[in-house]
Structure formats: structure tokens, C-alpha cells
C-alpha positions as CSV (number, residue, x, y, z in Angstrom):
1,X,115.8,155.8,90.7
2,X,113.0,154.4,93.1
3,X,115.1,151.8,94.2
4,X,118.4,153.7,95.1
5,X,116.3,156.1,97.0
6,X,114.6,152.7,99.1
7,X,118.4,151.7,99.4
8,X,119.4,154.9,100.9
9,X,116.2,154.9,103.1
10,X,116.7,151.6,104.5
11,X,120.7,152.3,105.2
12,X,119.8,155.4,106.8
13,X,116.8,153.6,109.1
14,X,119.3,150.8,109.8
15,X,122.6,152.9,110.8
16,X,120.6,155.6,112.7
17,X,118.8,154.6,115.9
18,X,116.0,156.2,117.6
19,X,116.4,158.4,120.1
20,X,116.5,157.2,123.3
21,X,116.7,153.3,122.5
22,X,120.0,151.6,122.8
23,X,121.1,149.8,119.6
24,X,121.2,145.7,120.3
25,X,124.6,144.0,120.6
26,X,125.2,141.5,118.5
27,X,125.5,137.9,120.2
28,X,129.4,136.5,121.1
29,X,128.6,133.5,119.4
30,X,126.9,134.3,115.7
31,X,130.1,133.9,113.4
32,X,129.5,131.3,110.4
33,X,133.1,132.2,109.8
34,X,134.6,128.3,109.4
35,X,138.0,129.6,110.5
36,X,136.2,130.0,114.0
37,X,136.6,126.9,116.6
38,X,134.5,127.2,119.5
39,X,135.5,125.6,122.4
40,X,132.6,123.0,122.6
41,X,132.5,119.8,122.8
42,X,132.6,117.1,119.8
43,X,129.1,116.3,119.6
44,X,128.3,119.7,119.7
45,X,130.8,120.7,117.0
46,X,129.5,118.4,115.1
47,X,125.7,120.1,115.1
48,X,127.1,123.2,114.3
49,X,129.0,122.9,111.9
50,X,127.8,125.0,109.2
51,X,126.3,122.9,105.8
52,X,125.1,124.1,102.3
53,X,121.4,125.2,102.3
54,X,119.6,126.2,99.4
55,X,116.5,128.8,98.9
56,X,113.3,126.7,97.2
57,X,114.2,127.8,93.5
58,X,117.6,126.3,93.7
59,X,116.8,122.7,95.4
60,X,114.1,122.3,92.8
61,X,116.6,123.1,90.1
62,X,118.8,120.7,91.9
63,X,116.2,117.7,91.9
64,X,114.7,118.5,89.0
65,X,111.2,119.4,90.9
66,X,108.6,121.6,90.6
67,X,108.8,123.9,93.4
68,X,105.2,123.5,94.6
69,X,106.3,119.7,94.5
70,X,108.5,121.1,97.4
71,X,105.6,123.1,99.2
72,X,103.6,119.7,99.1
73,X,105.9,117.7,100.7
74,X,107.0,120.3,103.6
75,X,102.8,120.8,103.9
76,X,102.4,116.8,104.3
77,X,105.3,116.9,106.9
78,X,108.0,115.0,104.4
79,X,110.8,117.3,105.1
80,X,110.7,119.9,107.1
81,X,113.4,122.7,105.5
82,X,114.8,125.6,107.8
83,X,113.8,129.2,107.5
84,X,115.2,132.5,107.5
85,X,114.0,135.5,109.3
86,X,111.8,136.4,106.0
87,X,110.2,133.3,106.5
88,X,112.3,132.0,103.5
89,X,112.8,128.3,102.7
90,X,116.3,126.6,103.4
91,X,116.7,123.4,102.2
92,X,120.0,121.5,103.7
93,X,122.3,118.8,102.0
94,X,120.3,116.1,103.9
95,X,117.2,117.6,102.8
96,X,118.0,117.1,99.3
97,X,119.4,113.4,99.8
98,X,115.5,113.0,101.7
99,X,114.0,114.4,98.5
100,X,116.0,112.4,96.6
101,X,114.9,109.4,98.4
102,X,111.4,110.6,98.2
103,X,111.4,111.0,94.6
104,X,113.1,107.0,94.4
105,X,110.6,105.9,96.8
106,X,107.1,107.3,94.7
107,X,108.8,107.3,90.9
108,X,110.8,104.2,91.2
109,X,109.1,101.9,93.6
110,X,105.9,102.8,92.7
111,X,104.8,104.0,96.5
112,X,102.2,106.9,96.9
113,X,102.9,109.6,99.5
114,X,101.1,107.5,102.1
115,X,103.2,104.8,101.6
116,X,106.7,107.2,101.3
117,X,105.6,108.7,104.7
118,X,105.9,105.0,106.6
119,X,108.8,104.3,104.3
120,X,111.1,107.3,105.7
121,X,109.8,106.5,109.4
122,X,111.0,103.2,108.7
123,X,114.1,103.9,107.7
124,X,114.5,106.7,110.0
125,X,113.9,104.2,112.6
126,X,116.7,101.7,111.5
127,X,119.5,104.6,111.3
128,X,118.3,105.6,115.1
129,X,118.5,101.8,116.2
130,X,122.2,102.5,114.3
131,X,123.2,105.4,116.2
132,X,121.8,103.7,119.9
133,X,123.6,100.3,118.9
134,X,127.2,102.1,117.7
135,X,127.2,104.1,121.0
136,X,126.5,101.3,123.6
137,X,128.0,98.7,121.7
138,X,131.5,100.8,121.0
139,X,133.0,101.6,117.0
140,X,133.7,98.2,115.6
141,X,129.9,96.8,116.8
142,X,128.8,100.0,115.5
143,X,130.8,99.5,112.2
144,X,129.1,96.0,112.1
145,X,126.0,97.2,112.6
146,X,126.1,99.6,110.1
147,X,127.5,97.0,107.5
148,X,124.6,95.0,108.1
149,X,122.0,98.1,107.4
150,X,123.7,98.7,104.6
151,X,122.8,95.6,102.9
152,X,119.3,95.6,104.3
153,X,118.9,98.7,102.2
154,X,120.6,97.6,98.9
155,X,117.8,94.6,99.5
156,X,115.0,96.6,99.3
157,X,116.6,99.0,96.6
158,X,117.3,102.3,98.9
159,X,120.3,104.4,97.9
160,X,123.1,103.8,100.5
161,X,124.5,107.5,101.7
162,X,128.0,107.0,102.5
């Protein structure tokens, strides 16, 4: 009963404004809708295009973690998930694969946090050198390139995204 009262309350504070204050439009270009194609650019397309994210409960359940596991790493500066309004965790695909790789780096490989930390700037580093060398270089270089990183990682036992 309590709660279909709040419900009602919180409808009727959001649907009536106060008097004398102009209710906020809402911005041209807020629509997740995927059907949507803004005309931008490709490399801008390409950052926002909308991905899968995940509140804290469900990417633990995904990895198999302990959530506080997940608080640790974000408070050690690991990963760094988005937030909501609420302040809520949202953890993306590629934060998942970097707690993935986390998990492979300290369980399987034996490394402590310390050692994970320069690990994933390492590697970090590599796919930026990547990304520089594909774009002055042109596709096939880049292709190359990317070949060759590839088995640099299967040499030190990473997991290879594809």
C-alpha cells in the first residue's frame, strides 16, 4: 500500500511542475534508439554506438566474482566502470573482457595486483602503438601489425580478443 502511494507521489511530482518554472526540454540528440543514424562521422559513429553494460550484481554473476572483488579493482584504478545518474555502476563488454584479463593475469599467471596494474598498461600500450601504426601506415600495415601483436600475446599466454 506504502509503495503504490510513493508511486503515485513520485508520478504526480514528476508530471506536475512548479509554478512559475519552465519544464526542461529534452536534448535533440538523447535517443539509444539503434534504428536512429546520426549524421556524424565514422569515427564518431563508432564511439557511440550503444554497447551492453551491466549493473555490479550482474558482471559479478557474469565473471564469477565477488562483487566487492569489483569495488577493489575500480578503487585501485583497474577498470574504471560508467555510472548512472544514481551513481550506479555500469560495467561495459570491454570491461568484462578487462576483468576477464585481470582475473587470468592474478589466478593464472600467478601476478599480484601490483604486477596486473603494469601488466594492463603494458598491453594497453601495445594496442595504442597498434591503432598509431594502422592509421599512418594504411589497413594492410595495420593488418600486419596487428598479426604480429597477436602472436606476441599468445607468447606470453594473454587471451587474443578478436
Amino acid at each position: 500500500m506504502t509503495q503504490q502511494r510513493r508511486v503515485q507521489t513520485r508520478r504526480q511530482t514528476e508530471s506536475s511542475p512548479v509554478p512559475g518554472q519552465e519544464i526542461p526540454s529534452r536534448p535533440a540528440d538523447t535517443s539509444i534508439s539503434p534504428a536512429r543514424q546520426p549524421e556524424t562521422s565514422a569515427d564518431e559513429d563508432a564511439m557511440m554506438q550503444m554497447e551492453g553494460v551491466y549493473i555490479i550484481s550482474v558482471a559479478a554473476r557474469i565473471l564469477d566474482m565477488h562483487p566487492q572483488t569489483l569495488r577493489k579493482y575500480e578503487r585501485l584504478g583497474l577498470i574504471r566502470p560508467g555510472r548512472t545518474l544514481g551513481m550506479l555502476r555500469l560495467y561495459s563488454t570491454e570491461d568484462i573482457r578487462k576483468l576477464r584479463l585481470i582475473r587470468h593475469l592474478s589466478d593464472d599467471m600467478g601476478l599480484n595486483l601490483a604486477g596486473v596494474e603494469f601488466a594492463l598498461a603494458a598491453v594497453q600500450n601495445l594496442l595504442t602503438m597498434q591503432q598509431r601504426l594502422a592509421a599512418r601506415l594504411g589497413p594492410e600495415a595495420g593488418e600486419q601489425v596487428k598479426e604480429e601483436l597477436d602472436l606476441l600475446f599468445q607468447s606470453l599466454n594473454l587471451p587474443v580478443d578478436h
